[in-house]
VEXKOLDREN-461701 format. One record per residue (C-alpha): x, y, z; residue in three letters. Coordinates in nm, 4 decimals, padded with zeros to 6 digits. Layout:
<c1 = X; c2 = Y; c3 = Z; resn = ALA>
...
This chain:
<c1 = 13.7697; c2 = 10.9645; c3 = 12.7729; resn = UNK>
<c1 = 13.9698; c2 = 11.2665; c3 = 12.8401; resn = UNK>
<c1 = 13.9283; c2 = 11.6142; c3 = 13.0820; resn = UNK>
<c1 = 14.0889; c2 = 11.9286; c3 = 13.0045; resn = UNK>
<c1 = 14.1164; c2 = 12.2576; c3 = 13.2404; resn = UNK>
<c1 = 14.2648; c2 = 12.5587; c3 = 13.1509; resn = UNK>
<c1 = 14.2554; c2 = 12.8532; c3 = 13.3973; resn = UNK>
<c1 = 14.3777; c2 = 13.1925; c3 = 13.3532; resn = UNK>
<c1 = 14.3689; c2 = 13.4197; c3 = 13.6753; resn = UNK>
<c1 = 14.1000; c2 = 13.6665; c3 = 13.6246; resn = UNK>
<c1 = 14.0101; c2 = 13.5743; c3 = 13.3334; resn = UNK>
<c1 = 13.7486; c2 = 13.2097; c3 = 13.4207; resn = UNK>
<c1 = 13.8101; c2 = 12.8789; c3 = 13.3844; resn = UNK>
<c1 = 13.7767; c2 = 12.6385; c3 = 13.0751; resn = UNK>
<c1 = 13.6362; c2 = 12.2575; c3 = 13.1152; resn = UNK>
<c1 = 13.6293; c2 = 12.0041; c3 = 12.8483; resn = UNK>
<c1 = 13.5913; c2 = 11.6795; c3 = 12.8726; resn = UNK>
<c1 = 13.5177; c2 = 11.3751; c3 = 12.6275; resn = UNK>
<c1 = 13.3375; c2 = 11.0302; c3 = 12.7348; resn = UNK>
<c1 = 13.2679; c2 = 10.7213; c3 = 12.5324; resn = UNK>
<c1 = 12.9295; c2 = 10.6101; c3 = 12.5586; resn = UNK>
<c1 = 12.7678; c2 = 10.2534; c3 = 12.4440; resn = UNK>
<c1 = 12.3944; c2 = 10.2538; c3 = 12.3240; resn = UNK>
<c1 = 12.2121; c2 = 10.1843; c3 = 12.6015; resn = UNK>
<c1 = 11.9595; c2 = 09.8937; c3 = 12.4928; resn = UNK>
<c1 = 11.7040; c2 = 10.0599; c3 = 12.7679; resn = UNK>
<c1 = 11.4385; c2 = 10.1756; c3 = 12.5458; resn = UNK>
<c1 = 11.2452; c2 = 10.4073; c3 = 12.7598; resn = UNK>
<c1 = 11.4317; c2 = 10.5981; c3 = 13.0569; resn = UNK>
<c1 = 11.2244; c2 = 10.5432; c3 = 13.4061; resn = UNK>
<c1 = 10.9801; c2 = 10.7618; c3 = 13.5127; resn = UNK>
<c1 = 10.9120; c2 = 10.9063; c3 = 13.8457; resn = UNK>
<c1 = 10.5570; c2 = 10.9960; c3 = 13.8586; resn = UNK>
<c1 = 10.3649; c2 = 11.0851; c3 = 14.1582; resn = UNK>
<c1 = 10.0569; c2 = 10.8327; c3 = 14.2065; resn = UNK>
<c1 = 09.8187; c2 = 11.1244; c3 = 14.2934; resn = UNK>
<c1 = 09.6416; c2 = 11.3968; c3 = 14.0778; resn = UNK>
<c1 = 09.8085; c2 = 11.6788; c3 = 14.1131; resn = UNK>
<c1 = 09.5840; c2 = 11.8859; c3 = 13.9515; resn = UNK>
<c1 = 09.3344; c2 = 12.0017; c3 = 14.2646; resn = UNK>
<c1 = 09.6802; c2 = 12.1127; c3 = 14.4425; resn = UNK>
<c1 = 09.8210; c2 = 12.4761; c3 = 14.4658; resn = UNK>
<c1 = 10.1579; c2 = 12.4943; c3 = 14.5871; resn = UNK>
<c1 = 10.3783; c2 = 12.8082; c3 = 14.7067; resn = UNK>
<c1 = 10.7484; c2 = 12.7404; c3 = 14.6194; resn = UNK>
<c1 = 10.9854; c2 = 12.9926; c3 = 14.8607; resn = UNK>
<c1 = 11.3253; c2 = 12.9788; c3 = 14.8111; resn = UNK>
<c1 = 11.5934; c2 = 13.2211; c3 = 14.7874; resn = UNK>
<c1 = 11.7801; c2 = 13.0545; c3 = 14.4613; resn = UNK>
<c1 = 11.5929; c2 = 13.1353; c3 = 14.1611; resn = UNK>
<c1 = 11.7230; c2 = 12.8464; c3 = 13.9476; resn = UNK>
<c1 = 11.5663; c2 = 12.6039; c3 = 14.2371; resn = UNK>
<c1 = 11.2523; c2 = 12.7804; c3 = 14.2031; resn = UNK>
<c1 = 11.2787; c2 = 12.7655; c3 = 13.8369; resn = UNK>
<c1 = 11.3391; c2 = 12.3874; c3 = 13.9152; resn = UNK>
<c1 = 11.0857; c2 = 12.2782; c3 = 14.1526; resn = UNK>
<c1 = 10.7871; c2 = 12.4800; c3 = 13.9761; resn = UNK>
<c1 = 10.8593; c2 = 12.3519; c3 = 13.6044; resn = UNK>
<c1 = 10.8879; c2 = 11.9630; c3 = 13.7829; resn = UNK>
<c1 = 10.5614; c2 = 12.0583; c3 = 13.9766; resn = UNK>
<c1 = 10.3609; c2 = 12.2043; c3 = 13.6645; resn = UNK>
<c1 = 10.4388; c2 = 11.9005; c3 = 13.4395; resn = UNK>
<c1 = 10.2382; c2 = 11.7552; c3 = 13.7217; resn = UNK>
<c1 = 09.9274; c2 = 11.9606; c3 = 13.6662; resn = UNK>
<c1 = 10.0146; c2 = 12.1355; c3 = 13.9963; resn = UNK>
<c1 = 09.9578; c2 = 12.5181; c3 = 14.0149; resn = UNK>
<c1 = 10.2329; c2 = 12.6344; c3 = 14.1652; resn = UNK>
<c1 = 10.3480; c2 = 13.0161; c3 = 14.2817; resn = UNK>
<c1 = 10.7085; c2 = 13.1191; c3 = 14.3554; resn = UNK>
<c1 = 10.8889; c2 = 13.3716; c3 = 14.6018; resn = UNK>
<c1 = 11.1868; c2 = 13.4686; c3 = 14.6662; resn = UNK>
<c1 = 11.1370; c2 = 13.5201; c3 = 15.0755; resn = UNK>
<c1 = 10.9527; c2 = 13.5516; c3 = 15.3384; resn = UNK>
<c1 = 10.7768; c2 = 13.8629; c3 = 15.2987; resn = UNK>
<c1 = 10.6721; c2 = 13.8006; c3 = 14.9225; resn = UNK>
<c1 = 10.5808; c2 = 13.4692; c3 = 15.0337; resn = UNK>
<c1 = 10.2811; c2 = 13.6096; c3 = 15.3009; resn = UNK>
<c1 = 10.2387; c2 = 13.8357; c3 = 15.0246; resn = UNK>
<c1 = 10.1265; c2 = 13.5438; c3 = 14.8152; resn = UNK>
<c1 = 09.9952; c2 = 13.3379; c3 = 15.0798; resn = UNK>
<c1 = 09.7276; c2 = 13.6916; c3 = 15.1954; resn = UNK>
<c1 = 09.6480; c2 = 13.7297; c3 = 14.8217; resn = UNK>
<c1 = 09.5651; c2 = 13.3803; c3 = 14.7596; resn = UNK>
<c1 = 09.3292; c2 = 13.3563; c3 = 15.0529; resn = UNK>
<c1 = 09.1632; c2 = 13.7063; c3 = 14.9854; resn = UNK>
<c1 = 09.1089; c2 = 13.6021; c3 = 14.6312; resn = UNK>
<c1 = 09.0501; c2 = 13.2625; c3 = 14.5901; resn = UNK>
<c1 = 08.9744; c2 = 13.1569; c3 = 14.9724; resn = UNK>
<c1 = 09.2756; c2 = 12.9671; c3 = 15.0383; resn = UNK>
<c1 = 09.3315; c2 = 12.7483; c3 = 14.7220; resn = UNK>
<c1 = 09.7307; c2 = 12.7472; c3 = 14.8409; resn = UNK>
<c1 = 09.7081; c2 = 12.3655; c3 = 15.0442; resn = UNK>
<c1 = 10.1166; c2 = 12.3440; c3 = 15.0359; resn = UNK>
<c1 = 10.3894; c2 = 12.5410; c3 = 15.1090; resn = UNK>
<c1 = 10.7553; c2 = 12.4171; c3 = 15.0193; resn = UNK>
<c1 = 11.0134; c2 = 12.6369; c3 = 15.2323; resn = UNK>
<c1 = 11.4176; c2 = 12.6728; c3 = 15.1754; resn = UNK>
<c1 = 11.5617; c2 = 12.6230; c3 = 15.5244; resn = UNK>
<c1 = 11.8202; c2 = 12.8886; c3 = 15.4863; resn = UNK>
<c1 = 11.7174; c2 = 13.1933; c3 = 15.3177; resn = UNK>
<c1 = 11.8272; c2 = 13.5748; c3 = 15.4204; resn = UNK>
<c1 = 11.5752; c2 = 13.8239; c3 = 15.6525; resn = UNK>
<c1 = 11.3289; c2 = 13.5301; c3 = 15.7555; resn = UNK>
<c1 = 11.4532; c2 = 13.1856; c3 = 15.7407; resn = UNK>
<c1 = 11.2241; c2 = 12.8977; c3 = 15.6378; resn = UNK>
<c1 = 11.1590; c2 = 12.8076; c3 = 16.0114; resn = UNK>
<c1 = 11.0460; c2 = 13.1265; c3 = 16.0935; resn = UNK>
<c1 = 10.8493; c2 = 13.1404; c3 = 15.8108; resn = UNK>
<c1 = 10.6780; c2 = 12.8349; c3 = 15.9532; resn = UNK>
<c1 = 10.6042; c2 = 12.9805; c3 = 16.2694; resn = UNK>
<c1 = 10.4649; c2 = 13.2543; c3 = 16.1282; resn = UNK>
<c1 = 10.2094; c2 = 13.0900; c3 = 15.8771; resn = UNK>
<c1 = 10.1177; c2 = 12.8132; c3 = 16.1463; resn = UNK>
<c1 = 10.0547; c2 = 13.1164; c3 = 16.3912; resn = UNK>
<c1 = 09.7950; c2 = 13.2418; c3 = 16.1127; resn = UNK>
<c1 = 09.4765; c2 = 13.0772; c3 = 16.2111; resn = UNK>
<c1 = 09.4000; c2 = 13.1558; c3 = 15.8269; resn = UNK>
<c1 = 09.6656; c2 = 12.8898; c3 = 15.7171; resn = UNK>
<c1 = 09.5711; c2 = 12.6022; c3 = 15.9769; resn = UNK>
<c1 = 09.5106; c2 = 12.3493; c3 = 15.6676; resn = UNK>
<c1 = 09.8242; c2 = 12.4405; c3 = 15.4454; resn = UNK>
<c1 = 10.1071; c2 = 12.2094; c3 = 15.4537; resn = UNK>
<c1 = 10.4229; c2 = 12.2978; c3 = 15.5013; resn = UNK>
<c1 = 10.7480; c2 = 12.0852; c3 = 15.3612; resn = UNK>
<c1 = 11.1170; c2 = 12.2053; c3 = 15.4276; resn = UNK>
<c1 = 11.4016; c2 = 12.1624; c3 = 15.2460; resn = UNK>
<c1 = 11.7428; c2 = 12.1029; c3 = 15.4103; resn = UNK>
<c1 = 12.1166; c2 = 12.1466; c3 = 15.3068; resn = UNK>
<c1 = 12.2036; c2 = 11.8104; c3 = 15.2580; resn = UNK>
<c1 = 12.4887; c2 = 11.8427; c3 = 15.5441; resn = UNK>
<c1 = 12.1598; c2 = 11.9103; c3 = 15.7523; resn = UNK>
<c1 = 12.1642; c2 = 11.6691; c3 = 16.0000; resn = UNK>
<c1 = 11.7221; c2 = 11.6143; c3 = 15.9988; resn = UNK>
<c1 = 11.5984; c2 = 11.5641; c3 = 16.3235; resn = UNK>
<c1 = 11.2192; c2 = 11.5091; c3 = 16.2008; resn = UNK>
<c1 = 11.0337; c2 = 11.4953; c3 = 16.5607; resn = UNK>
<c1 = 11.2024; c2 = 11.8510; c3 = 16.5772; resn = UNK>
<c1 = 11.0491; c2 = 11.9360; c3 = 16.2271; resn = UNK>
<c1 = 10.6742; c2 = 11.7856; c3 = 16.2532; resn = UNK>
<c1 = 10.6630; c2 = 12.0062; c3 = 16.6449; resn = UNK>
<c1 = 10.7204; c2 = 12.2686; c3 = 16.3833; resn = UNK>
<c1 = 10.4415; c2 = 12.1993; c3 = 16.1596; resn = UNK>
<c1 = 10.6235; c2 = 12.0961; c3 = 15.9166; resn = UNK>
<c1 = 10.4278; c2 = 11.7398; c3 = 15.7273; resn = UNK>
<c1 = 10.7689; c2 = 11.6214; c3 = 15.5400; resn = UNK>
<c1 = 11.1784; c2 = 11.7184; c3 = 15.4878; resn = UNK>
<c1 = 11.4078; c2 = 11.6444; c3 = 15.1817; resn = UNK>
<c1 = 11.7586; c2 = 11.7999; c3 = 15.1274; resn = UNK>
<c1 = 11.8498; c2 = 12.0387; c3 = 14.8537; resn = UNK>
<c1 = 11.9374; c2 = 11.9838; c3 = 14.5628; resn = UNK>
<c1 = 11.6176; c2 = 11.7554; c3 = 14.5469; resn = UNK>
<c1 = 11.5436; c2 = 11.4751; c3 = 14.3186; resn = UNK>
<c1 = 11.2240; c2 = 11.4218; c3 = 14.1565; resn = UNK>
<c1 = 11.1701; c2 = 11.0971; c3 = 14.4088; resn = UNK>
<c1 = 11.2356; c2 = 11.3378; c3 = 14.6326; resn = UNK>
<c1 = 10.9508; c2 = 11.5553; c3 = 14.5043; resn = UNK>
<c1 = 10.7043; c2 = 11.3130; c3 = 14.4614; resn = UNK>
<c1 = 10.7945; c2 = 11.1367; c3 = 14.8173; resn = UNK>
<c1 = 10.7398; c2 = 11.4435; c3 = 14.9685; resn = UNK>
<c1 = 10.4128; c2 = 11.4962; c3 = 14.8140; resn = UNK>
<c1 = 10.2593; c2 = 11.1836; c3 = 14.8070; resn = UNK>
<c1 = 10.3511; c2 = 11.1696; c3 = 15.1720; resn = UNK>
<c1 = 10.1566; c2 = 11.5202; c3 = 15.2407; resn = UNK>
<c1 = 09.8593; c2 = 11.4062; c3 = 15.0569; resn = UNK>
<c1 = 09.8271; c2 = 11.0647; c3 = 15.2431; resn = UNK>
<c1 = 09.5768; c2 = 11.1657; c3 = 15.4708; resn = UNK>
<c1 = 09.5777; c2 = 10.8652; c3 = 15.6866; resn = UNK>
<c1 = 09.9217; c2 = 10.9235; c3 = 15.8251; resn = UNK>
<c1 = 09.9507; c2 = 11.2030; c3 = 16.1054; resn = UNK>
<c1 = 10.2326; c2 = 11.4506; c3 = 16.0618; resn = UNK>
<c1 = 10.5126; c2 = 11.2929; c3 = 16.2673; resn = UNK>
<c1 = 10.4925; c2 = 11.0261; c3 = 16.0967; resn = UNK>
<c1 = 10.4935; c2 = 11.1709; c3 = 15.8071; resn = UNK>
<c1 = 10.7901; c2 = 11.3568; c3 = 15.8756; resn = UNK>
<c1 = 11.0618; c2 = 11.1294; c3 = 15.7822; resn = UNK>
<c1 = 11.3730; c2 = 11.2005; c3 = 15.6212; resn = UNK>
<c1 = 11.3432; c2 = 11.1218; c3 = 15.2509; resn = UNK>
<c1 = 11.6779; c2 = 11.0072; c3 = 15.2392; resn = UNK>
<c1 = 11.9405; c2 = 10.8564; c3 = 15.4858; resn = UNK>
<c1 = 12.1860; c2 = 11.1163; c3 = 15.6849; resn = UNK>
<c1 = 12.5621; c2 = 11.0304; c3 = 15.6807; resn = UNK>
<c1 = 12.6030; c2 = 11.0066; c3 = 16.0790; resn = UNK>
């Protein structure tokens, strides 16, 4: 193959690149499905990036999962007070962006598990994957399971089958998803 860059100052950048590829004799591509219904869950997405959110709620609907997005803190109790006026609560998970401008994904935490309201939602944060996790530090938070950004779907359905499982308490559920370079 071949790689090409052309940059003009200014004015962008130009990539192209060329790669020979065999036929793979793999017939079907492997799926990564979660091994739980998804379709009795409601999940709140928060995250400042609208391309993850875009992400992580059109991997979560092919699930059957209904899922809401926000952009931050504030819309996110937004959505959270809504969901409980209006449909008592349906929202059971809440998937936070660590670091997010105004209110931060831990202090979104705080706030929600300080909301007697929210006692049963679930919360799951995702890390910059230079974030060291520390998950003891995490579960004292509330918080039932971590994955870095930018997440796989393995990461996805870890996370979720491991916040369904309700025979595992929340420290132990709270295990990084992946290993941390050291």
């Amino acid at each position: 193959g071949s790689v090409f860059f052309n940059n003009e100052y200014r004015q962008g950048a130009e990539f192209e690149f060329s790669v020979e590829l065999t036929k793979s004799d793999n017939q079907m591509g492997v799926l990564v499905a979660p091994i739980f219904d998804g379709h009795d869950l409601d999940i709140l997405v928060v995250d400042d990036n609208a391309t993850n959110n875009s992400v992580l709620s059109g991997q979560l609907k092919t699930w059957g999962i209904n899922v809401s997005v926000s952009s931050d803190g504030s819309a996110a109790l937004e959505v959270l007070n809504t969901n409980f006026e209006k449909k008592d609560g349906s929202i059971s998970l809440v998937i936070l962006d660590k670091e997010m401008p105004n209110v931060n994904g831990i202090e979104l935490a705080k706030t929600i598990r300080n909301d007697a309201r929210y006692a049963n939602v679930k919360l799951v944060l995702m890390t910059p994957m230079e974030e060291k996790e520390h998950p003891e530090y995490f579960a004292q938070l509330g918080f039932a399971s971590t994955f870095h950004k930018p997440a796989t779907v393995a990461d996805l359905v870890c996370a979720l089958e491991t916040v369904t499982n309700s025979h595992k308490n929340e420290i132990e559920s709270s295990k990084p998803l992946r290993p941390t370079a050291s």
